[in-house]
Kinemage of the C-alpha trace (Angstrom):
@kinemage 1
@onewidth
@group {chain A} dominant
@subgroup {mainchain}
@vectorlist {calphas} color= white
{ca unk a 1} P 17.270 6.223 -47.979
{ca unk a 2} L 13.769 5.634 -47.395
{ca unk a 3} L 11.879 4.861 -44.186
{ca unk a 4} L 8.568 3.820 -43.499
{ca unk a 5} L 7.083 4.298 -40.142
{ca unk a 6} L 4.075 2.333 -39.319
{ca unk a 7} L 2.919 3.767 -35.995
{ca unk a 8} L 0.133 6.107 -37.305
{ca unk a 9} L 0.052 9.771 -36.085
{ca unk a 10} L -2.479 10.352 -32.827
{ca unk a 11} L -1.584 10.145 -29.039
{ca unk a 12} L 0.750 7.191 -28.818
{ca unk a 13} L 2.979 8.752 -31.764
{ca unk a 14} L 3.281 11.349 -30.099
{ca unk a 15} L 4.242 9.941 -26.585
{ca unk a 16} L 6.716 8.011 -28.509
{ca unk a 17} L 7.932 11.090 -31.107
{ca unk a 18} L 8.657 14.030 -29.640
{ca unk a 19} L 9.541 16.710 -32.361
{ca unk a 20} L 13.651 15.996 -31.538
{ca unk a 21} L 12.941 12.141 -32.453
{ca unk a 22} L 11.210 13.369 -35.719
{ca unk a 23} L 13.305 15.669 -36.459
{ca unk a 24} L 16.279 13.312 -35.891
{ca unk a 25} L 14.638 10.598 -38.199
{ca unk a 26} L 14.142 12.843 -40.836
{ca unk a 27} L 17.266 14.016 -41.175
{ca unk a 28} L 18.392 10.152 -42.323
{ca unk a 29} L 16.144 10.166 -45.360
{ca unk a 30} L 13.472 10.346 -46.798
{ca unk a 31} L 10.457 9.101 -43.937
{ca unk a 32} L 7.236 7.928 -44.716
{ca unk a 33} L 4.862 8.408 -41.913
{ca unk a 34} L 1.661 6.779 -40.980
{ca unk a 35} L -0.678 9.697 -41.434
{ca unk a 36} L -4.302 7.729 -40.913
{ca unk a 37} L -5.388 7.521 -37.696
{ca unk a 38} L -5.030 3.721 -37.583
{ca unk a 39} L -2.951 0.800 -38.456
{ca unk a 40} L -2.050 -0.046 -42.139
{ca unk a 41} L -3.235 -2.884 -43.415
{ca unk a 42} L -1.605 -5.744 -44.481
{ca unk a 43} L -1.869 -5.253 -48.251
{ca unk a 44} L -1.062 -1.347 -47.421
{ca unk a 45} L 2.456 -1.723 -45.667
{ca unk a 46} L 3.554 -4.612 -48.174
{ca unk a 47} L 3.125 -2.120 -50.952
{ca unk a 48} L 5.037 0.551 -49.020
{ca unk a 49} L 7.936 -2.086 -48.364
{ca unk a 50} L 8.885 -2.637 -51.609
{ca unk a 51} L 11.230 0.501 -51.883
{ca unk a 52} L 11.859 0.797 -48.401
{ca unk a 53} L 15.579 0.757 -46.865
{ca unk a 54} L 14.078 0.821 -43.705
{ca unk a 55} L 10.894 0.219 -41.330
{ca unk a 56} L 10.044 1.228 -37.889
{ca unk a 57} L 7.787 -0.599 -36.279
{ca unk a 58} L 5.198 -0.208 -33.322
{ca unk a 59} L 2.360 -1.746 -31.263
{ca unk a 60} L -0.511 -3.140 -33.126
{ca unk a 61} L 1.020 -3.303 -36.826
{ca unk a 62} L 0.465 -5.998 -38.913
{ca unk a 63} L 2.808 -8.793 -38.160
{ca unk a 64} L 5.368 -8.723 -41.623
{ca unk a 65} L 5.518 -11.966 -43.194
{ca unk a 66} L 7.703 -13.411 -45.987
{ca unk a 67} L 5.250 -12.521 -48.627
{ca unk a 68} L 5.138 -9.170 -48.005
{ca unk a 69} L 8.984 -8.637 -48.238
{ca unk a 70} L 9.695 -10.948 -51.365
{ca unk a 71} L 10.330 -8.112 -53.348
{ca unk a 72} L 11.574 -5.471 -51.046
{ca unk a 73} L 14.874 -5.706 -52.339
{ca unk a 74} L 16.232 -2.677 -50.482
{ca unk a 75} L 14.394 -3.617 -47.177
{ca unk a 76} L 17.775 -4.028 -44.440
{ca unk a 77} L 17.172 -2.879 -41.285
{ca unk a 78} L 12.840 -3.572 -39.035
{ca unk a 79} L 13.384 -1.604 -36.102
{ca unk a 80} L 10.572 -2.215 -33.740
{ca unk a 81} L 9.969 0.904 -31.469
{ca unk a 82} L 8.572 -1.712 -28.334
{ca unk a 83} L 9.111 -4.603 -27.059
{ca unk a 84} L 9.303 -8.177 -27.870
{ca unk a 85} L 8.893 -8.830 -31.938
{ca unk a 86} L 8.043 -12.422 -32.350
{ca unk a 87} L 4.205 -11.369 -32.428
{ca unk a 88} L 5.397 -8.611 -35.647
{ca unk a 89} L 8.064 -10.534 -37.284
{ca unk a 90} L 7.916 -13.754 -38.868
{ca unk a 91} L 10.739 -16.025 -38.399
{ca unk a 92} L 11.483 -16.255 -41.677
{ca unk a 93} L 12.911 -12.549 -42.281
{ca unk a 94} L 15.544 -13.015 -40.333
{ca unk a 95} L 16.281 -15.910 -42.852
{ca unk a 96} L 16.304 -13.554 -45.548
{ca unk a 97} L 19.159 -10.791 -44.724
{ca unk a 98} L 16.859 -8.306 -42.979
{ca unk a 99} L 18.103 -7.943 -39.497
{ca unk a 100} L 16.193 -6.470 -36.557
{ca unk a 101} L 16.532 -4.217 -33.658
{ca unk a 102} L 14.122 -3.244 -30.973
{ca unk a 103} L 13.903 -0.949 -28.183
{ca unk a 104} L 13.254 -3.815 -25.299
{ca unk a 105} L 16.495 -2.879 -23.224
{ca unk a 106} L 14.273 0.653 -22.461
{ca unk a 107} L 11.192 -1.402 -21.931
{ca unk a 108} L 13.241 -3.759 -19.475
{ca unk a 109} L 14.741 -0.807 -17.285
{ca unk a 110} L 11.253 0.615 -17.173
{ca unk a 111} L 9.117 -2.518 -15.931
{ca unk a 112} L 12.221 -3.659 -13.728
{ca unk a 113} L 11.301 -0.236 -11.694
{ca unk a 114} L 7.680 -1.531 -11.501
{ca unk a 115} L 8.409 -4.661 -9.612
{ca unk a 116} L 10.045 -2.438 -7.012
{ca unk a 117} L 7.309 -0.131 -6.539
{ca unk a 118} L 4.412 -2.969 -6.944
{ca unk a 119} L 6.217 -4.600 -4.478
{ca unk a 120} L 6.935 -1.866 -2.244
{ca unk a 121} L 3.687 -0.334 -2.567
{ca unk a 122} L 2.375 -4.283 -1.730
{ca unk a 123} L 4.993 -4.783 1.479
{ca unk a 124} L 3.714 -1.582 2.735
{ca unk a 125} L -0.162 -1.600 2.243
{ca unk a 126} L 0.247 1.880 0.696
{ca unk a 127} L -2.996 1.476 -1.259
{ca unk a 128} L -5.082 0.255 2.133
{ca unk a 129} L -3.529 3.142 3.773
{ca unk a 130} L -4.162 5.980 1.247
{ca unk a 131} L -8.240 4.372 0.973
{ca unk a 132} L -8.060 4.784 4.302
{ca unk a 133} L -7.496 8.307 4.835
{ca unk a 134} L -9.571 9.616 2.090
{ca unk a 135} L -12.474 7.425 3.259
{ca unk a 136} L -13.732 7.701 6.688
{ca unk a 137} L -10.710 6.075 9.032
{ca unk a 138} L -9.472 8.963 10.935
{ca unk a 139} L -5.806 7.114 11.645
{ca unk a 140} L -4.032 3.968 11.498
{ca unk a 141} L -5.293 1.025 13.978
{ca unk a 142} L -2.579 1.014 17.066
{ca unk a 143} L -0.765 -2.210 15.579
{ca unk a 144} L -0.604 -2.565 11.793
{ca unk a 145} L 1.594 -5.252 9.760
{ca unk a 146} L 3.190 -3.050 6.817
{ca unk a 147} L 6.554 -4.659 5.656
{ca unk a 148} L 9.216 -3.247 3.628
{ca unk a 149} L 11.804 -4.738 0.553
{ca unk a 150} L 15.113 -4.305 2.942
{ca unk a 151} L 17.071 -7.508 3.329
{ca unk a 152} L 14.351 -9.988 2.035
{ca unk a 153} L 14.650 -12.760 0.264
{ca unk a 154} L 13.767 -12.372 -3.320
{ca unk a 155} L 13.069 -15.217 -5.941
{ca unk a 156} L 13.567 -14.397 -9.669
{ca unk a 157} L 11.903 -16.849 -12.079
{ca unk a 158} L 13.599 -16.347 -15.790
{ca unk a 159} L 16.365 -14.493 -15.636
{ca unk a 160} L 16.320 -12.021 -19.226
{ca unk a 161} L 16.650 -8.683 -19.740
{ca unk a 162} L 14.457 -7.461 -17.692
{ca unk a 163} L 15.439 -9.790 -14.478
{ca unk a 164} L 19.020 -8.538 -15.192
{ca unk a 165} L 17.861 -5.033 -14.753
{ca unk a 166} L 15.985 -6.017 -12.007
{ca unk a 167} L 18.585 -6.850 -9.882
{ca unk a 168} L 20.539 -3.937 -10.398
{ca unk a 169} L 17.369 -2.173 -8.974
{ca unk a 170} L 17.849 -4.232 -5.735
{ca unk a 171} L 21.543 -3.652 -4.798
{ca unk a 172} L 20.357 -0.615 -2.572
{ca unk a 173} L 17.724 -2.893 -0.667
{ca unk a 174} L 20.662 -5.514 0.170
{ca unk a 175} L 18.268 -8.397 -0.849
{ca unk a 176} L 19.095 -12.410 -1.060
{ca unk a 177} L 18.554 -13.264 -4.262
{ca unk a 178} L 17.592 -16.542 -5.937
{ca unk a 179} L 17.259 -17.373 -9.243
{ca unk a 180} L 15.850 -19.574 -11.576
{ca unk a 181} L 16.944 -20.360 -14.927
{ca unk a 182} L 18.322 -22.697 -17.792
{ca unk a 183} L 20.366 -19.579 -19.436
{ca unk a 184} L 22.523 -18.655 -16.908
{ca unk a 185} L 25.379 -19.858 -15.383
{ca unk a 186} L 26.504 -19.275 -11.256
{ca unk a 187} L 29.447 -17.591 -13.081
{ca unk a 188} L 27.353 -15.057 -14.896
{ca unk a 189} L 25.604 -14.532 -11.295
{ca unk a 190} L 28.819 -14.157 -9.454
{ca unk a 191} L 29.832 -10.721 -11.472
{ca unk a 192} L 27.062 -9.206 -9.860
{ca unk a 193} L 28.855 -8.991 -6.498
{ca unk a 194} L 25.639 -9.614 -4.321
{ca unk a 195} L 24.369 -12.306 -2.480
{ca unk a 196} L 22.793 -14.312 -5.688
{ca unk a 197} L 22.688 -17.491 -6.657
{ca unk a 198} L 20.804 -20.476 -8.598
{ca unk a 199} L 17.773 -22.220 -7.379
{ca unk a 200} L 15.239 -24.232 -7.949
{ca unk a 201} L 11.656 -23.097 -8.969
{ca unk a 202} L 10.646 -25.531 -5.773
{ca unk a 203} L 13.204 -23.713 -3.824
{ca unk a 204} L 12.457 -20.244 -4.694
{ca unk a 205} L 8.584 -20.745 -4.124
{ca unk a 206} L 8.731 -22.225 -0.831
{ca unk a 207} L 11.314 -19.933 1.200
{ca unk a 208} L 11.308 -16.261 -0.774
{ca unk a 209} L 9.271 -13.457 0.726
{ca unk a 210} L 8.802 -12.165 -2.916
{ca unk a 211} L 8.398 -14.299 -6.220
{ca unk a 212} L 9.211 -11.888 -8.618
{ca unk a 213} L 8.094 -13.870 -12.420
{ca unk a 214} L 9.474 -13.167 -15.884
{ca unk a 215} L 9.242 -16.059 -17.992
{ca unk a 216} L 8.084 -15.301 -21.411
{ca unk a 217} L 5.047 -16.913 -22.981
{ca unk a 218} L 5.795 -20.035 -24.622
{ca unk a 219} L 3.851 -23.468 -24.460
{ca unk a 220} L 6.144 -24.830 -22.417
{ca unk a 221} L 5.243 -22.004 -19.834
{ca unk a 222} L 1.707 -22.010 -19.921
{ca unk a 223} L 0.331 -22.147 -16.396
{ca unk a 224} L 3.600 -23.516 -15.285
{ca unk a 225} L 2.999 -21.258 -11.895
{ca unk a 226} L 0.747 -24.084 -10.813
{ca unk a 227} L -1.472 -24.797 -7.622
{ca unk a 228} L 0.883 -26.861 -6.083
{ca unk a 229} L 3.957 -24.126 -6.497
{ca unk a 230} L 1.568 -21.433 -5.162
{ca unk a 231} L 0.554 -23.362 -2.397
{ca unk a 232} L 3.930 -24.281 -1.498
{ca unk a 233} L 4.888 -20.692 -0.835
{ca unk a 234} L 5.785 -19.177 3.001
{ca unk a 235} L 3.369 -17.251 5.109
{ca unk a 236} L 3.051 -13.280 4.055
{ca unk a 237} L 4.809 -14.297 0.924
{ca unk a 238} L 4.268 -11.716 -2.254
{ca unk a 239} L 4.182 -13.040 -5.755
{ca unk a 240} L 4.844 -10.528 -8.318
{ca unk a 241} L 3.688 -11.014 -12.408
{ca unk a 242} L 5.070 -8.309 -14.893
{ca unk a 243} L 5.482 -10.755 -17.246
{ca unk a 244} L 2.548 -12.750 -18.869
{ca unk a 245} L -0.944 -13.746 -17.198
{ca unk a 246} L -1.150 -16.800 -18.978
{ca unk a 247} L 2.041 -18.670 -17.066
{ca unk a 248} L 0.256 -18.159 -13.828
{ca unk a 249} L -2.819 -20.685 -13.509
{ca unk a 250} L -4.856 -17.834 -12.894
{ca unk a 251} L -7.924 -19.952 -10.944
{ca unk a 252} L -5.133 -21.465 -8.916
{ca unk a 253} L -4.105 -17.946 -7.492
{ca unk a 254} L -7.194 -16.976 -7.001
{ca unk a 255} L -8.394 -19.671 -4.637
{ca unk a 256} L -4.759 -19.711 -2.809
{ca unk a 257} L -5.142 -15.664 -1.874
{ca unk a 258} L -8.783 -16.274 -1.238
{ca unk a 259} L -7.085 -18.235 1.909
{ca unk a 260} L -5.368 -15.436 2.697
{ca unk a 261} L -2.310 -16.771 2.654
{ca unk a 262} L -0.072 -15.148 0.486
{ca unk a 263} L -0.159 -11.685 -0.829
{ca unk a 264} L 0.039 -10.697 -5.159
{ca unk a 265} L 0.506 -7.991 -7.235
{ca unk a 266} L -0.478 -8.633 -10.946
{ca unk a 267} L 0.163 -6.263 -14.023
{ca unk a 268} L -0.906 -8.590 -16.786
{ca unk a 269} L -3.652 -11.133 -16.715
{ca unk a 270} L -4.758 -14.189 -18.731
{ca unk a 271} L -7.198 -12.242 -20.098
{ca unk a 272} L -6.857 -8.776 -20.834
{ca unk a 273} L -8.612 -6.364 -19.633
{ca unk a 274} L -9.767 -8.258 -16.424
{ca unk a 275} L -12.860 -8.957 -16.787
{ca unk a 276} L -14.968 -7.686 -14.257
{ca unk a 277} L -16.108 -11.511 -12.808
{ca unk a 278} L -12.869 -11.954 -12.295
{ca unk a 279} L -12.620 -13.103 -8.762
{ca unk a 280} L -9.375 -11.203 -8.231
{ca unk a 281} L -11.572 -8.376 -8.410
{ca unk a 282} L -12.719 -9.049 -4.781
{ca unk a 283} L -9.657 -9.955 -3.105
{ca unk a 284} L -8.140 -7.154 -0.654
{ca unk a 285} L -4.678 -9.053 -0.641
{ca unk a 286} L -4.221 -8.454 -4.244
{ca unk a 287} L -2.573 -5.529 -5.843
{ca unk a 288} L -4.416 -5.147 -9.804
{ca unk a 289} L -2.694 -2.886 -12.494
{ca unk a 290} L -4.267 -2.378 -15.882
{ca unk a 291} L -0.796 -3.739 -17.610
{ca unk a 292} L 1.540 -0.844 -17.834
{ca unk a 293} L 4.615 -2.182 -16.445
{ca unk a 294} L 6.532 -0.296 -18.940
{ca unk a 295} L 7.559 1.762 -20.447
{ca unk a 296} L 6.111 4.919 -17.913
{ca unk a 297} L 4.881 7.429 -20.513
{ca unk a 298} L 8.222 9.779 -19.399
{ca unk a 299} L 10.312 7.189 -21.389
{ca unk a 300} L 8.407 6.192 -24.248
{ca unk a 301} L 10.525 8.610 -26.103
{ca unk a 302} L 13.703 7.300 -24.684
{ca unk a 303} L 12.437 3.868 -26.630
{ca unk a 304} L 12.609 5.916 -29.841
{ca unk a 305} L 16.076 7.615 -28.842
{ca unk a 306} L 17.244 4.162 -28.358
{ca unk a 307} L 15.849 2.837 -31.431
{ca unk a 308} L 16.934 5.643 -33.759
{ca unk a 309} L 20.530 5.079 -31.983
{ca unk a 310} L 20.347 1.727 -33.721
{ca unk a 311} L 19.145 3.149 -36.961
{ca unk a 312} L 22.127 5.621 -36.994
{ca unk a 313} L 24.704 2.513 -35.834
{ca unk a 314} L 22.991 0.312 -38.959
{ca unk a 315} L 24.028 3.241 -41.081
{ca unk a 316} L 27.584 3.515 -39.589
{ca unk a 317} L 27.793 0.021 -40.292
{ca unk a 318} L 28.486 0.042 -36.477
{ca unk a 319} L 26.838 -2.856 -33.580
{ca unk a 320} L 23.137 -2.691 -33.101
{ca unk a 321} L 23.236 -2.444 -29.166
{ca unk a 322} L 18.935 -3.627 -29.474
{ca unk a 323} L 19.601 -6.415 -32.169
{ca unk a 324} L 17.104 -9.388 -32.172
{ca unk a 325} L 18.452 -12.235 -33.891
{ca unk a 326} L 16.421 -15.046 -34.823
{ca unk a 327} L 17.238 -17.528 -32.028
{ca unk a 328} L 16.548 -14.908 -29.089
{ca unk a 329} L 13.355 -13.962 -31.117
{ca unk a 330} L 12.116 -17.527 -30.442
{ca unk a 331} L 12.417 -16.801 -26.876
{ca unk a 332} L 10.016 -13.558 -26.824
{ca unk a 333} L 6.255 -14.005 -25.909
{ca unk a 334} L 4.473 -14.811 -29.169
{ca unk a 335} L 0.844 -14.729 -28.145
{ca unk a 336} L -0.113 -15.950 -31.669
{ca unk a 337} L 1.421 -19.857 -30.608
{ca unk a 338} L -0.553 -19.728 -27.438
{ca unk a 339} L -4.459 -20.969 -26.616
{ca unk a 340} L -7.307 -18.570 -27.233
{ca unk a 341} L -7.625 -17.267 -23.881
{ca unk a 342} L -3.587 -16.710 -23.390
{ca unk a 343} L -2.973 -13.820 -25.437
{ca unk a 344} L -2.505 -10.906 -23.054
């Protein structure tokens, strides 16, 4: 059994391979790591693929093609240790036998957690406050406006994996939820056992005190948070993105909060990183994080665990509980289909 590991050894191997995940791999055969201190080429990982059983893949590799696995007879099992793999795995493998896991359900639980804290730390000013004190206010003013996430009405637009993990999150806070999606039935909704239900995107925008977005990046989605839904949202409202810049018309938010209106808090961006003319660089009602939803650095290894789990169930011939199959690949955020500009 051979496996080929792509991630090459430095700082993010190792926040993702702890010596138990290494030493867990190895003992499943023989494993080829990625001992340069950057990506393999194109050319380089093809060769390495045409023996392999197995290969794990990471952030940054090159994406693997049809080409490059013509000949890799033996090649079963691409398990990506992230995210979303449309943007590392070409349609057509799936075509060919080789099926593939990833480690997204870790990634979901993990950014899931940051809409509650962006939004809590949002609701509650806590970054005004904590400027405050280490700058030159001595207290709080007499009346102040903080907010909290109890009982408020939440809108969730897309409703995958990690909008299903999401809502778990928000039993505690005994929030109304809406959602909005093609995917999932009223049914599927009910077994939750909270106050949930389907809405419209109209809907959601123009009553929810928090928009909370996780459409993936398709064409059809491009900027489909428009000027006119923006607009259309309530007083104090708070508009969440952990999902992709690029399906928030980015300009459009901009000018909205500049009215001071409405209240955001955005991990990811149409461009990435922000760039610094950005004007939601000089907005106060705007919470801005550098795009690390997920996973926190504390369960990047839990990805691998998870991933390796899958490994070990391949060779069990047991279910892949992280197994992409082609169709729900199409669904993923493939930056690669999307305008120059719309990548992050």
């Amino acid at each position: 059994m051979k496996i080929v590991v792509t991630i090459p050894k430095g700082y993010v191997f190792d926040t993702f391979f702890p010596p138990s995940q290494i030493e867990r791999l190895e003992k499943l055969g023989e494993v080829i790591w990625n001992e340069a201190e950057r990506q393999y080429t194109r050319d380089e990982l093809k060769e390495l693929l045409q023996d392999a059983d197995i290969c794990v893949t990471g952030w940054g590799c090159p994406r693997i093609e049809k080409d490059m696995v013509r000949d890799a007879k033996q090649l079963k099992l691409i398990a990506h240790d992230a995210g979303t793999v449309s943007p590392y795995i070409a349609p057509e493998i799936y075509d060919m036998g080789i099926r593939v896991c990833t480690g997204n359900r870790m990634f979901a639980e993990s950014v899931a957690e940051s809409v509650i804290a962006y939004a809590l730390a949002s609701l509650r000013k806590i970054p005004k406050y904590n400027a405050d004190l280490h700058g030159d206010v001595l207290w709080r003013e007499d009346q102040f406006h903080n907010s909290g996430l109890l009982e408020k009405k939440v809108g969730i637009i897309s409703f995958g994996m990690i909008a299903q993990e999401l809502v778990k999150l928000l039993r505690p806070f005994r929030c109304k939820i809406l959602v909005e999606s093609d995917f999932v039935t009223q049914e599927k909704l009910d077994e939750y056992k909270m106050d949930i239900r389907k809405a419209t995107m109209e809907e959601i925008f123009q009553t929810c005190d928090i928009v909370s977005i996780h459409s993936t990046l398709i064409p059809e989605n491009y900027h489909s948070i428009n000027r006119r839904l923006l607009s259309s949202m309530k007083e104090g409202a708070l508009l969440v993105n952990t999902a992709r810049g690029a399906i928030i018309d980015e300009a459009a938010l901009a000018e909205v909060l500049a009215k001071g209106k409405i209240r955001a808090a955005l991990d990811v961006f149409e461009k990435e990183p922000l760039p610094m003319e950005s004007p939601l660089r000089k907005l106060s009602n705007v919470l801005l994080i550098p795009h690390m939803g997920g996973p926190t650095i504390d369960r990047r290894m839990a990805v691998t665990r998870y991933v390796i789990d899958d490994i070990e169930h391949f060779l069990k011939g047991e279910k892949l509980l992280g197994e992409v199959d082609k169709r729900y690949a199409g669904f993923m955020t493939d930056p690669s289909k999307m305008p120059d500009g719309a990548k992050s």
